[in-house]
C-alpha positions as CSV (number, residue, x, y, z in Angstrom):
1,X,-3.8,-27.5,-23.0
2,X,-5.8,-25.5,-20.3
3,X,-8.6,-28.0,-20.9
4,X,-6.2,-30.9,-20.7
5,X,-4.3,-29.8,-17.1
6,X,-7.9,-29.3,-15.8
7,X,-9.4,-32.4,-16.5
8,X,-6.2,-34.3,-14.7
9,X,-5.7,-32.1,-11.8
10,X,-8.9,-30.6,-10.7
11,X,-10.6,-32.7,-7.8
12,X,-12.0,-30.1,-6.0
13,X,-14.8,-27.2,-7.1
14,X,-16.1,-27.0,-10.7
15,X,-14.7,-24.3,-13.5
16,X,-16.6,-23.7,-17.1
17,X,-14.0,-23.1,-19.8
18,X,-15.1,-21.1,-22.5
19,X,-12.4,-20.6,-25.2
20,X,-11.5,-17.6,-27.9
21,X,-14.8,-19.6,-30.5
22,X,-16.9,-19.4,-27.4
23,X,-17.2,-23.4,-27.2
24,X,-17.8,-24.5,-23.4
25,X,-16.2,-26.9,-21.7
26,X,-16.5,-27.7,-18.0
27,X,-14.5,-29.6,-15.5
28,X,-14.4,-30.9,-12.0
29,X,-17.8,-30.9,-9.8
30,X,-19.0,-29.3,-6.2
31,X,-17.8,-25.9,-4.7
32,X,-16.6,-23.2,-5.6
33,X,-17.8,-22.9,-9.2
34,X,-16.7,-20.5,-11.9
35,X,-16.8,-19.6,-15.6
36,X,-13.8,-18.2,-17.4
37,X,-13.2,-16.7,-20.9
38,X,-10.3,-16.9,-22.4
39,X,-9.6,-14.2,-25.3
40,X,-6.9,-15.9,-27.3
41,X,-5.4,-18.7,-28.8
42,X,-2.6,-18.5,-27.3
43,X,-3.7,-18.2,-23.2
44,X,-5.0,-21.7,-23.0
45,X,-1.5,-23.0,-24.0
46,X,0.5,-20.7,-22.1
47,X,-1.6,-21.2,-18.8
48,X,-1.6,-25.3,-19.5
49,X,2.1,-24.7,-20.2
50,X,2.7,-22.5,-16.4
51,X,-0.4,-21.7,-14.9
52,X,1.6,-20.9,-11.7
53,X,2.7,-17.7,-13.4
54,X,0.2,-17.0,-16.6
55,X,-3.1,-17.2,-14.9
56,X,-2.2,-14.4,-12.8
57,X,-0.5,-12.8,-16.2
58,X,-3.8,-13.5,-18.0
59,X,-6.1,-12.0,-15.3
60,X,-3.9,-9.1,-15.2
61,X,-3.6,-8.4,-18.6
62,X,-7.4,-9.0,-19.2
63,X,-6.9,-11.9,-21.6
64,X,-8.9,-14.1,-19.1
65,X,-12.1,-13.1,-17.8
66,X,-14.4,-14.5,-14.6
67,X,-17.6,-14.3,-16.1
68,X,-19.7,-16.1,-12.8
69,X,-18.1,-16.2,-9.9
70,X,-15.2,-14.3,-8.1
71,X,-11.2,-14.4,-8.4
72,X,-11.1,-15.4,-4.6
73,X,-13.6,-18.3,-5.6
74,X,-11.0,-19.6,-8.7
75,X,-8.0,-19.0,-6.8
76,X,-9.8,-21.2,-3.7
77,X,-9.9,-23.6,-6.4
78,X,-6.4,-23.7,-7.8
79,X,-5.3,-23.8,-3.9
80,X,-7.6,-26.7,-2.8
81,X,-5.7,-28.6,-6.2
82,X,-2.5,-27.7,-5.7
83,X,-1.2,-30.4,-5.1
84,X,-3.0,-32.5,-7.8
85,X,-1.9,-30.0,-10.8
86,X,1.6,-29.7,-9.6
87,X,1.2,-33.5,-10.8
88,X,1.2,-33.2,-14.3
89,X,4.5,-33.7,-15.9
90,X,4.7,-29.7,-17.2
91,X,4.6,-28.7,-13.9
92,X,6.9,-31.4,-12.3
93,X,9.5,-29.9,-14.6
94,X,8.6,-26.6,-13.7
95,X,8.7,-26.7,-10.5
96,X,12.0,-28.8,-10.9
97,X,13.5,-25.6,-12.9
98,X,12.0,-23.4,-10.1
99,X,14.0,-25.6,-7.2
100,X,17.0,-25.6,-8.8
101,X,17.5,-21.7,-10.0
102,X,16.0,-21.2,-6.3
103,X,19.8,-19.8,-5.5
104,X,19.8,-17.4,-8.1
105,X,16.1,-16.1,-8.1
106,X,17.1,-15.6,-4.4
107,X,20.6,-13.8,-5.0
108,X,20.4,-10.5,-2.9
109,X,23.6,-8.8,-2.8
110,X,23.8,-5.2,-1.1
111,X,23.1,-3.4,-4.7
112,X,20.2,-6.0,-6.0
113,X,18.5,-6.3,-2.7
114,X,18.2,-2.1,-2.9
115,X,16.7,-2.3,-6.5
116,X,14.7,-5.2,-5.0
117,X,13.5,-3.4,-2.1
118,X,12.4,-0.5,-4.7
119,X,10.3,-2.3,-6.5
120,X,7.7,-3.0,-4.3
121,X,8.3,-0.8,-1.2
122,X,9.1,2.6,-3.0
123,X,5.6,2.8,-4.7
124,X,3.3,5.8,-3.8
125,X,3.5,6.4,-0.1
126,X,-0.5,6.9,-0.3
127,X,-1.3,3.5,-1.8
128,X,0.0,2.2,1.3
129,X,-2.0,4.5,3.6
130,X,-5.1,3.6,1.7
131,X,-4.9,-0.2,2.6
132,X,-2.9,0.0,5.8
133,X,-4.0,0.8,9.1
134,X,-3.2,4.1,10.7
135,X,0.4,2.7,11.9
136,X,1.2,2.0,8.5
137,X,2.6,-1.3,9.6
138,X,3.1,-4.0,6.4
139,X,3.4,-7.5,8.2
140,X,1.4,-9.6,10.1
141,X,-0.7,-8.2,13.0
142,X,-1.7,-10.2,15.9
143,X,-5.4,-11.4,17.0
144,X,-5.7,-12.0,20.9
145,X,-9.5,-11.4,19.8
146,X,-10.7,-11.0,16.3
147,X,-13.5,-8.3,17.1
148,X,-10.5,-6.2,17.2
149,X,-9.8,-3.6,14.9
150,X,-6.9,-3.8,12.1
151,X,-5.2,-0.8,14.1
152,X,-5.4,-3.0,17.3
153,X,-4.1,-5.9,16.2
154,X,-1.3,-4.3,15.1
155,X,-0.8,-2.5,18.1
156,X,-1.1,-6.4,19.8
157,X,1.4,-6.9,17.4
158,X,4.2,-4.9,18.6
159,X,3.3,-5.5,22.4
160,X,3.8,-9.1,22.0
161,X,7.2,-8.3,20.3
162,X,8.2,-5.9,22.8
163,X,7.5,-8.5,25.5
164,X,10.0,-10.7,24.0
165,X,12.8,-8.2,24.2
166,X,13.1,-7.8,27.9
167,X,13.5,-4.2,27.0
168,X,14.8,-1.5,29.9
169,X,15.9,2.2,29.3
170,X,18.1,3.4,27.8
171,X,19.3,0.4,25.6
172,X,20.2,0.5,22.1
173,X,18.0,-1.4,20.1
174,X,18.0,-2.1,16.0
175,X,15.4,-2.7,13.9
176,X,16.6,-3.8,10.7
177,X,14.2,-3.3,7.9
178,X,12.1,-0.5,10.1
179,X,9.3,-0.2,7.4
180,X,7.6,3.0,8.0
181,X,8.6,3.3,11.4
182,X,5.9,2.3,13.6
183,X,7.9,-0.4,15.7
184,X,11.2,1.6,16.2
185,X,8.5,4.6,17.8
186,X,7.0,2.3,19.6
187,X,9.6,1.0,21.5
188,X,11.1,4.1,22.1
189,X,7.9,5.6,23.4
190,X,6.7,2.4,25.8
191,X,9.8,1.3,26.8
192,X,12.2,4.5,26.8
193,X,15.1,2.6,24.7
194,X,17.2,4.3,21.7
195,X,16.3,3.2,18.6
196,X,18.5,2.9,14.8
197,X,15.7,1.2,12.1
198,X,17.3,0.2,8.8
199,X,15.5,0.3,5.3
200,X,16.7,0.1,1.8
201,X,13.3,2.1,0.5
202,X,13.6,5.7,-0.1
203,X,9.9,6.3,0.8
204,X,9.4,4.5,4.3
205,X,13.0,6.5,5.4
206,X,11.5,9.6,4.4
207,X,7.9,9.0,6.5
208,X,10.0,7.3,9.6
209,X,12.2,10.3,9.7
210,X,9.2,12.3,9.5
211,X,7.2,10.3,12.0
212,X,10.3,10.3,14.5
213,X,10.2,14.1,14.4
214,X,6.4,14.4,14.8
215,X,6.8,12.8,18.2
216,X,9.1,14.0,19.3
217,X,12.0,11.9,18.8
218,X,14.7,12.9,17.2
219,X,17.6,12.7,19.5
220,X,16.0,9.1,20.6
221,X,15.2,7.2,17.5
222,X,16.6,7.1,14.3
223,X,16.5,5.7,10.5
224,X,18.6,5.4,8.1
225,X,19.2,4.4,4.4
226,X,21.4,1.8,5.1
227,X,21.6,-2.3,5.0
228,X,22.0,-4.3,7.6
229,X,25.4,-5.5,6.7
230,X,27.1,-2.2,6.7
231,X,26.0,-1.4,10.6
232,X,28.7,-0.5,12.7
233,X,27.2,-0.4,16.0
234,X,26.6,-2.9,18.8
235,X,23.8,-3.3,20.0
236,X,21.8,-4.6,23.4
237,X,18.7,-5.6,21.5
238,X,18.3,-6.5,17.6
239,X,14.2,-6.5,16.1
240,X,13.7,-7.7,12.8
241,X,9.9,-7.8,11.2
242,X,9.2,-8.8,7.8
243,X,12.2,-8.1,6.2
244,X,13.9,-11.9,6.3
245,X,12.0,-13.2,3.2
246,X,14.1,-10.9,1.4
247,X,17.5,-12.1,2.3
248,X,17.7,-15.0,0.2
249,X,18.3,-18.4,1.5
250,X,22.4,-17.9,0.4
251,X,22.5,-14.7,2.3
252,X,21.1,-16.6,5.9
253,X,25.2,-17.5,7.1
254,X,25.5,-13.7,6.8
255,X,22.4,-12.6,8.1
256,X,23.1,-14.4,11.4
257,X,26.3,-13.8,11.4
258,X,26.4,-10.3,11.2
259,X,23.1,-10.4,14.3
260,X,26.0,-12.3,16.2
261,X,28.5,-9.4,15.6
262,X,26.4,-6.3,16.3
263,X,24.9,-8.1,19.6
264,X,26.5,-7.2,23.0
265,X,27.6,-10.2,25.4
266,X,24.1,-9.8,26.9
267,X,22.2,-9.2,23.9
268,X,18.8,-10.5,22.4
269,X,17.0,-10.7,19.2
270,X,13.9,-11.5,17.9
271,X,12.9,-12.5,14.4
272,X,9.4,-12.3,12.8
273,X,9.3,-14.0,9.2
274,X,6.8,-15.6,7.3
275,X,7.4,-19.3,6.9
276,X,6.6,-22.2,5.4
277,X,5.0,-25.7,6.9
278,X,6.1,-28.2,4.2
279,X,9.4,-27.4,4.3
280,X,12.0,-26.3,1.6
281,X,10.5,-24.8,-1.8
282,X,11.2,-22.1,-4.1
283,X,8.5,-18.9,-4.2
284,X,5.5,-18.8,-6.5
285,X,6.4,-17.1,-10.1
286,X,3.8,-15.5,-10.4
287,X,4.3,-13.4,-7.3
288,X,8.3,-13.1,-7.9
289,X,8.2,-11.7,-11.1
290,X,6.0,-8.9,-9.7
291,X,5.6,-8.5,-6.2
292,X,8.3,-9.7,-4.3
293,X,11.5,-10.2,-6.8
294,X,14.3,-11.8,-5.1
295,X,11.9,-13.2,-2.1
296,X,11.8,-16.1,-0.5
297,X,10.1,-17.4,3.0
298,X,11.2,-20.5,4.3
299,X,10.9,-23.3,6.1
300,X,12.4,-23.3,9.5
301,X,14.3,-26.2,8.7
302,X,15.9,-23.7,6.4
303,X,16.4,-21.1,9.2
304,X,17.6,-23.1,12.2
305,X,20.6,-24.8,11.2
306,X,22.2,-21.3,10.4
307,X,21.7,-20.5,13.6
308,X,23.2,-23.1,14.9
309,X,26.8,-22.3,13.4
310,X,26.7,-19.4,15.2
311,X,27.0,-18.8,18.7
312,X,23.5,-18.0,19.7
313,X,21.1,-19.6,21.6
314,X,17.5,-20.4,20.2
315,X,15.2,-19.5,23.1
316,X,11.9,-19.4,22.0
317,X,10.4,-20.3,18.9
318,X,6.9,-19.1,18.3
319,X,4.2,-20.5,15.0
320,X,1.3,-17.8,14.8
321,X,-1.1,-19.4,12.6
322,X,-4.0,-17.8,10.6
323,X,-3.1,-14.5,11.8
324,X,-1.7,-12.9,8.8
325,X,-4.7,-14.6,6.8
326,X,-6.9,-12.5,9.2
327,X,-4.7,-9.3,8.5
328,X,-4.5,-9.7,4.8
329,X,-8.4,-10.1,4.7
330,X,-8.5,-6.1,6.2
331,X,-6.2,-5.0,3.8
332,X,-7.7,-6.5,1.0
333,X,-11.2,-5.0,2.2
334,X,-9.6,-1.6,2.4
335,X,-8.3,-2.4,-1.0
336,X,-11.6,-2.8,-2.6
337,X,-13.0,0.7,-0.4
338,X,-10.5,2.6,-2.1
339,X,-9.8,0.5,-5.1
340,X,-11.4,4.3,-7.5
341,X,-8.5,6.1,-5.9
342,X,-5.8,3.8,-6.4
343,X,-7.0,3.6,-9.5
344,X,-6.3,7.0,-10.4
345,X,-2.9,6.5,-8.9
346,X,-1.9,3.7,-11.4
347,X,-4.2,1.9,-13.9
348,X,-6.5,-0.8,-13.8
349,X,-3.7,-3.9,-14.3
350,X,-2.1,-2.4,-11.5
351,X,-5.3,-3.3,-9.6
352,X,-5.9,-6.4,-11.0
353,X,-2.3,-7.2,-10.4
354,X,-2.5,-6.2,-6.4
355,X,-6.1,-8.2,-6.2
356,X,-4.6,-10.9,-7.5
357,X,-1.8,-10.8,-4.9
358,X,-3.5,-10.2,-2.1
359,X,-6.3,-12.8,-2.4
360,X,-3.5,-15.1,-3.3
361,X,-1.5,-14.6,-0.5
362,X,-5.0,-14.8,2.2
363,X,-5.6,-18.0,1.0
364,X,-2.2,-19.2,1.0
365,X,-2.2,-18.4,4.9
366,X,-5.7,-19.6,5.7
367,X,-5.7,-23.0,3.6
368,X,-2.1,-23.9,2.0
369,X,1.6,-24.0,3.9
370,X,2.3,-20.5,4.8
371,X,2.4,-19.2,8.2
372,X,4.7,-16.7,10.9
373,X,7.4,-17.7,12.6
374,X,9.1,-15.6,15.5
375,X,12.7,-17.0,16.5
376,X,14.4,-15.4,20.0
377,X,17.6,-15.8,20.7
378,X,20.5,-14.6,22.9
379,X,24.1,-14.6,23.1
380,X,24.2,-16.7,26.1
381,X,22.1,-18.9,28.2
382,X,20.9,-16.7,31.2
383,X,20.4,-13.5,28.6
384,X,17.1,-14.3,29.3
385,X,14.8,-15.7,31.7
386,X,14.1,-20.1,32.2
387,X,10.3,-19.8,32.1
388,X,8.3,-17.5,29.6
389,X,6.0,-16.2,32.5
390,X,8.1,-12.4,31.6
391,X,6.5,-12.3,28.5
392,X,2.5,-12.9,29.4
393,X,3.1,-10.6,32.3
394,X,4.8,-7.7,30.3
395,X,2.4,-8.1,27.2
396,X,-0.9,-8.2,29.7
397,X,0.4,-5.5,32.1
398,X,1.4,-3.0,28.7
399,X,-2.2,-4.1,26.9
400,X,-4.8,-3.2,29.7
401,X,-2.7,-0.1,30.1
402,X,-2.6,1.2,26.2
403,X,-6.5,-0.5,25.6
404,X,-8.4,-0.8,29.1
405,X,-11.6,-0.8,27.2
406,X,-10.7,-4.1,25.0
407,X,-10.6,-7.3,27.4
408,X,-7.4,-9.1,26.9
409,X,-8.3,-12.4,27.6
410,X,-7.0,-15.3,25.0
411,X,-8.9,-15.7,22.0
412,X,-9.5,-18.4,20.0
413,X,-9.4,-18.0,16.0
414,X,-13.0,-19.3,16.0
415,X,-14.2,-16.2,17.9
């Protein structure tokens, strides 16, 4: 069956199939090229069957081996076909089942989207800090240059946020979904604003909270356990980074909404999300069932019209592409550096399963449909300036302050 979905769907890079009686097939021709073993009788059906979902199962659980080549080179190859193996009828209906249960894979009430949060964001606070950079910051950094370091891009990451805020002292700001704290911090410290961050993870409270008190923060920035919808406060500025993909496409009239409400008359916000290119689809199975349940990024076809039934204005709209591919790639070279000592703090499927994920998800934002959106907008149509020229003055002014030694000039991704 494995065999079968091969022959029809690969056009691009070459794969040897050798099967539980050690009989070799091969298919396809050219770059990359890889030789897998499969274990069982069973694998070449199931993967034939779903391969969006049981290759990754199968490499996981060991039942399928790379015995020449690497897992980046085979999942290059299932990328670079994607579209030609989503051709065959199993997967038409597949991915037909996956469009239409979209709503309910994507359901993310206050109670499910805690126990949703958990499973990916509550693991050991150390296996973060051993892929992370020092800021422990888990989304997309940003690559003015790319002979930066991780820790610098993520720094260039919150800069060219802040410069979108029009921030001034002694405003209230939220940061819903504040991670491990690095943003809410920053902003405090830079810009001398009051800070609330939001999580539904047990661990990144306990390490913002502790990283708030560290600097000296405490009556100036603070984090709670709580979600988003259950914020009382108004605010003059609302941040949100990386935590959209987990509302749920049924949940975006609220989310908006409830950005609307907590706003003051005056009031911005900005929103950093992974997206999609192609517009509306359903997430990968594979990466739902165990790394993200209840995610989902989205097209900004998806995202906009919400919007619009509020009554915000859209004033900026950002697309950074290849950035998070570029970010990723440093995490998943950490990974590997410390890949003994994560093993120690789980198992060897674990690792598999995070290799698996993270090569996945490179590739996804260097060659396939994923990229990062950020979305500005204010209550009203002088809340913030008619030209953008605040933002490259802030962002320049703030980098050759925090980083004289790095010359901020714009890159190009070729660099």
């Amino acid at each position: 069956m494995f065999g079968s979905l091969l022959k029809h769907g690969l056009k691009k890079g070459r794969i040897h199939l050798i099967d539980h009686h050690g009989r070799t097939a091969s298919y396809g021709s050219g770059t990359p090229e890889v030789t897998l073993r499969l274990h069982d009788a069973r694998i070449g059906w199931e993967i034939g069957l779903n391969p969006w979902l049981k290759v990754g199962e199968a490499y996981m659980d060991g039942r399928l081996t790379i015995e020449q080549g690497t897992l980046y080179d085979l999942m290059d190859i299932g990328l670079a076909n994607t579209n030609e193996l989503s051709g065959a009828w199993t997967q038409a209906l597949s991915n037909g089942l996956n469009r239409v249960l979209r709503w309910w894979h994507q359901n993310n009430p206050v109670g499910r989207a805690r126990e949703n949060v958990a499973h990916h964001y509550d693991l050991s606070r150390k296996l973060f800090s051993l892929f992370l950079d020092e800021s422990m910051q888990y989304s997309c950094a940003y690559w003015p240059k790319l002979n930066i370091t991780l820790g610098e891009a993520q720094q260039a990451k919150m800069r060219h946020i802040a410069s979108k805020l029009l921030l001034e002292p002694g405003q209230l700001v939220l940061d819903i979904g504040c991670g491990w704290g690095a943003l809410g911090i920053y902003l405090a410290k830079t810009a001398g604003v009051k800070v609330i961050g939001v999580t539904l993870s047990k661990e990144q409270l306990e390490v913002a909270q502790q990283r708030a008190k560290d600097a000296g923060l405490e009556g100036q920035v603070e984090f709670r356990l709580q979600d988003y919808r259950e914020v009382p406060e108004r605010f003059d500025r609302i941040v949100s980074v990386g935590m959209f993909e987990h509302v749920g496409i049924k949940h975006y009239p609220e989310f908006f909404r409830q950005v609307e409400n907590l706003l003051k008359p005056a009031g911005a916000a900005l929103l950093h999300a992974i997206g999609r290119r192609d517009g509306p689809g359903f997430t990968n199975p594979w990466l739902r069932k165990y790394i993200f349940p209840g995610g989902y990024s989205p097209a900004l076809s998806e995202v906009l019209p919400w919007i619009e039934k509020t009554g915000l204005w859209v004033t900026d709209v950002e697309v950074l592409r290849l950035h998070y591919a570029e970010t990723i790639k440093h995490w998943r070279a950490n990974f590997e550096k410390h890949r003994a000592e994560i093993k120690a703090l789980y198992d060897e499927r674990f690792c598999r399963m995070w290799e698996f994920y993270l090569i996945g998800s490179e590739l996804s934002f260097r060659y396939d449909y994923n990229m990062v959106f950020q979305i500005q907008m204010g209550r009203g149509i002088n809340t913030v300036p008619i030209t953008r020229d605040y933002m490259f003055d802030w962002e320049r002014k703030e980098a050759e302050r925090a980083f004289p030694q790095v010359p901020w000039k714009e890159g190009r991704a070729a660099e």
